[in-house]
N, C-alpha and C positions, 0 to 999 in steps of 0.2 A: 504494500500500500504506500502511497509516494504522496506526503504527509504536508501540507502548505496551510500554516500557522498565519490565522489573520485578527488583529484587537479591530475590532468595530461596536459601537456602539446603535440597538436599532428596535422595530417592532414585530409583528404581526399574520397567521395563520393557522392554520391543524391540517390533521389527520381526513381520512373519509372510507364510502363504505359502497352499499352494493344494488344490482336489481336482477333479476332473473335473465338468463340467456338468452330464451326464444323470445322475451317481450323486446328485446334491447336489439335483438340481429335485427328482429324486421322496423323495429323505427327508426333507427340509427340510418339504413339504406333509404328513406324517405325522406329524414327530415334533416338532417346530423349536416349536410353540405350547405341547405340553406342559410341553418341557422348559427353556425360557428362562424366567430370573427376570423377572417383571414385565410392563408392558408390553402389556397388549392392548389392543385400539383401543377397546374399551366404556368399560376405565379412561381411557382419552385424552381420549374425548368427554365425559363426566364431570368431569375436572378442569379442561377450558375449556383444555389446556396442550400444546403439541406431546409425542408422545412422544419420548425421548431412545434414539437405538439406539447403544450402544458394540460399538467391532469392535476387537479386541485383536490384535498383531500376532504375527511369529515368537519363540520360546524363552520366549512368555508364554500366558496360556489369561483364558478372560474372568476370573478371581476377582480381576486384577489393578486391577480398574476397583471393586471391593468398598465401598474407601471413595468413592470420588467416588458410585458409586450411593446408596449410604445418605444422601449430602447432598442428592442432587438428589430423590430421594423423599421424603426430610424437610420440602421445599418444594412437595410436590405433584405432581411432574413423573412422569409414568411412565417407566419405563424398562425397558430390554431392552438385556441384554450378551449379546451373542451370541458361540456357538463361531465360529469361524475356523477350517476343515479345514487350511490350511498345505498344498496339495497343487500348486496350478497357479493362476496369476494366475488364468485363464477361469472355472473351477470354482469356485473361492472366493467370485468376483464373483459366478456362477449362484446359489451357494445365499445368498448375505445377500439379493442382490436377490429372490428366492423369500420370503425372510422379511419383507422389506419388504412385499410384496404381501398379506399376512396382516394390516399395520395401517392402519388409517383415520383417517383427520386426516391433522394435517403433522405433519412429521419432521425432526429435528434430528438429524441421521448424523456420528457421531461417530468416526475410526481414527485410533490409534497405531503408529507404525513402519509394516511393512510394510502395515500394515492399512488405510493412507493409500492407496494405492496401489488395494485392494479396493476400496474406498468410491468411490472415484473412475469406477471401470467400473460398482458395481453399482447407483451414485444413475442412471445413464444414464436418460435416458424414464422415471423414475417423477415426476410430478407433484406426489406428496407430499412430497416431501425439499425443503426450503424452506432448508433451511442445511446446510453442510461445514463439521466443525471438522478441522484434523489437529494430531493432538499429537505432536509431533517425529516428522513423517511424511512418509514418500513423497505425493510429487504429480507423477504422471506426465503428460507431452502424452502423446498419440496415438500410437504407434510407437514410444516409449521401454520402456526395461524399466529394472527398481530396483537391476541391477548396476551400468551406467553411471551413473545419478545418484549412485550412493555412492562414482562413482570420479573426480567431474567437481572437484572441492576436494580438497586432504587435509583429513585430521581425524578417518576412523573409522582404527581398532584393531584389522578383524577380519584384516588381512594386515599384515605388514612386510615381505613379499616381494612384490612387486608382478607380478613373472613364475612365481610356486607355479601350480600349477594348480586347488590350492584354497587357499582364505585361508588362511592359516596358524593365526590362532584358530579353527577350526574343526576336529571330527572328523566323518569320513560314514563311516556304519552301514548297512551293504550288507543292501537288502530285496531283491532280484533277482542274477541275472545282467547284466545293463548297464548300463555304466559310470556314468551317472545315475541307477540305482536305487539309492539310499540316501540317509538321512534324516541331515540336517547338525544337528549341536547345539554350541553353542560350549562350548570343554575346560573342565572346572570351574576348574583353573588360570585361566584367562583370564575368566572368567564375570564376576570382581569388577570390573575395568578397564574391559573393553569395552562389558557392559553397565550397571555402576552407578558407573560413575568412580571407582570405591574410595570409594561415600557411604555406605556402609551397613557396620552390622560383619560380620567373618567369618563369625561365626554365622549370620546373616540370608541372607548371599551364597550362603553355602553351599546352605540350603535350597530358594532358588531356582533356584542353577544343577542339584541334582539335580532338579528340577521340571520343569526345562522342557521347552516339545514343540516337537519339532524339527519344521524347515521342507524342502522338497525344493528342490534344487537348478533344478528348471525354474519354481518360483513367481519366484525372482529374474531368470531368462534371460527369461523372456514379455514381450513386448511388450504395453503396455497397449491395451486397441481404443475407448476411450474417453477423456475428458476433462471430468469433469461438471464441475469447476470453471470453465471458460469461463459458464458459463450460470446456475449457481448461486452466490451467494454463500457468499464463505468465512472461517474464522479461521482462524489459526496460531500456535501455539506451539511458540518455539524455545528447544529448549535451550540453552543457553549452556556448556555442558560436555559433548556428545553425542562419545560417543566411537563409537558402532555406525553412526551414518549420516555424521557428523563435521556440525558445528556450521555452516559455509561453505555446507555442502549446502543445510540446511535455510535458511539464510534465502534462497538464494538460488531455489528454491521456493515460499518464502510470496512475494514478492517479485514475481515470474515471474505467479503466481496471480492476483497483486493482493488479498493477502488481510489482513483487517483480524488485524496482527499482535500479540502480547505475546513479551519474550524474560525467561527466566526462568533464574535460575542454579541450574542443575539438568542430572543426568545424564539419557542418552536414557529411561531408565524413572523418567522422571520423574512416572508415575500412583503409583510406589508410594512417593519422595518428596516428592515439593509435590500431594498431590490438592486441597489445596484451589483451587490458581492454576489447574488442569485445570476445575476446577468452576465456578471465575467466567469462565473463557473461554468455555464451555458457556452459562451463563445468558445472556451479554452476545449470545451466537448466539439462545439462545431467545427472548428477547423481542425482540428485531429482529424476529421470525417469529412472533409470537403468530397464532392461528387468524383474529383479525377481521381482521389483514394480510394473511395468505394466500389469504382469500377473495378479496379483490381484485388479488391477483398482487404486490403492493406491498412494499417493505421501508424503511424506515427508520434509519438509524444512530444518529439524533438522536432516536428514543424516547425518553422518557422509562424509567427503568430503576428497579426496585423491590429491596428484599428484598435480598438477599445478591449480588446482580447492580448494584448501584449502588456497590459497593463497589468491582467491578472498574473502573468508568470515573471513580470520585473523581478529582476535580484535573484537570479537562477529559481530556486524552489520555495521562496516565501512572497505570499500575498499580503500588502497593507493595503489595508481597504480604510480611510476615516470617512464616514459618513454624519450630515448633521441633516435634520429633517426639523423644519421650521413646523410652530403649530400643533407641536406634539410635547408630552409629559416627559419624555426621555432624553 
């Protein structure tokens, strides 16, 4: 794992979860082209650039990737943030991997929190996906599911009872009659801690904890049926302050991965405080994987690096990122 040490100071994101397969293959090929930002494979082929696909995770929706889109478009890169159903590991993976299938060229597949975890099953057999990034994200083997990885270190917040039956930050909102049926959202009380480490003001926290879209209870229980990262190259950003997956987790993930890592001092929604350190990790992936590499199966670490992307690997192997974000608690 090839280890780049960054102090930043920043805010905001999570985790996410699932929906069933056959509901997700046939909407995804109807509606999934119209209604994603960016991102078609004609603009791909076009910009000579992998496109970039972001996968947002639980108690977040893609708008949270807003800024880092706007940078990496600013640079030419297409991109596409895609919904995340939050419904079932298997489903969730069915429909990004169905949306994958819609672009042409290579791909840079991008998940945060639980979205790591998607990304992971849904790159499986597609050929275009030439890079994994996960930003303070699940990275599941084979047969794991993303409760016990957040219960293998301390460090997350979402229980302090370790024997509750549900974490104790959490409330679930009964969509059925069985005991599983209902949708998990963490309590607004709790929202600032566990997901923004108290980096953002009340104001802000607030906004988001009423926002968010709750994940169901079986996307965390599912065992993963894949492991694209054996076979795909990968990045990793750790937060250094992740209070939702806890901090031990994640490196110990990137790590496990072998995955070209930065640690960034930042809470787990860290897309909505440090986007820009999310955005050089992104490019430092992209051009590893430019199109003329990909045709030949090839990657290189030691590219030569361009543009806002050279910035991330200044000083051979450490990233300084200082970022100040006006308007904000932190």
């Amino acid at each position: 794992m090839k280890l780049i040490r960054s102090p930043l100071t920043h805010r905001i994101l999570a985790p996410a979860a699932l929906l069933p397969a056959a509901v997700l293959a046939v909407a995804t090929a109807g509606t999934a082209v119209a209604s994603e930002r960016g991102g078609g494979s004609a603009e791909s082929q076009d910009s000579g650039k992998p496109t970039v696909v972001l996968v947002h995770g639980a108690w977040a929706d893609a708008s949270g990737w807003n800024e880092v889109s706007e940078s990496l478009r600013a640079q030419g890169y297409p991109v596409v943030a895609t919904a995340n159903p939050l419904r079932s590991l298997s489903g969730d993976a069915a429909y990004i991997a169905a949306r994958l299938k819609t672009i042409k060229g290579p791909i840079v597949l991008v998940g945060h929190s639980y979205g790591g975890a998607v990304i992971t099953n849904a790159a499986a057999g597609n050929p275009n996906v030439k890079s994994l990034v996960y930003i303070a994200a699940f990275v599941p083997d084979k047969g794991e599911d993303t409760l016990k990885l957040a219960a293998k270190f301390p460090g997350s917040h979402l229980s302090d009872d370790p024997d509750a039956p549900l974490p104790t930050a959490l409330d679930a909102v009964p969509l059925g009659s069985g005991p599983t049926d209902v949708d998990l959202y963490i309590k607004p009380d709790k929202f600032s801690d566990v997901f923004l480490s108290d980096r953002l003001d009340k104001a802000k926290a607030a906004v988001l904890a009423a926002s968010q879209r709750p994940v169901t209870p079986v996307a965390g229980a599912e065992p993963s049926k894949a492991a694209a990262w054996k076979t795909i190259p990968s990045w990793y950003l750790v937060a250094t302050d992740d209070r939702t997956i806890g901090t031990e987790n994640l490196r110990y993930m990137a790590k496990r991965a072998g995955s070209t890592t930065v640690e960034v001092d930042a809470p787990h929604a860290v897309l909505e405080t440090n986007p820009d350190a999310v955005t050089h990790l992104i490019l430092q992936a992209a051009h590893d994987n430019r199109p003329s590499l990909a045709k030949t199966g090839t990657t290189t670490r030691t590219a030569a690096l361009g543009g806002a992307a050279a910035l991330a690997v200044a000083a051979g192997a450490v990233l300084v990122i200082r970022t100040r974000r006006s308007g904000s608690g932190a």
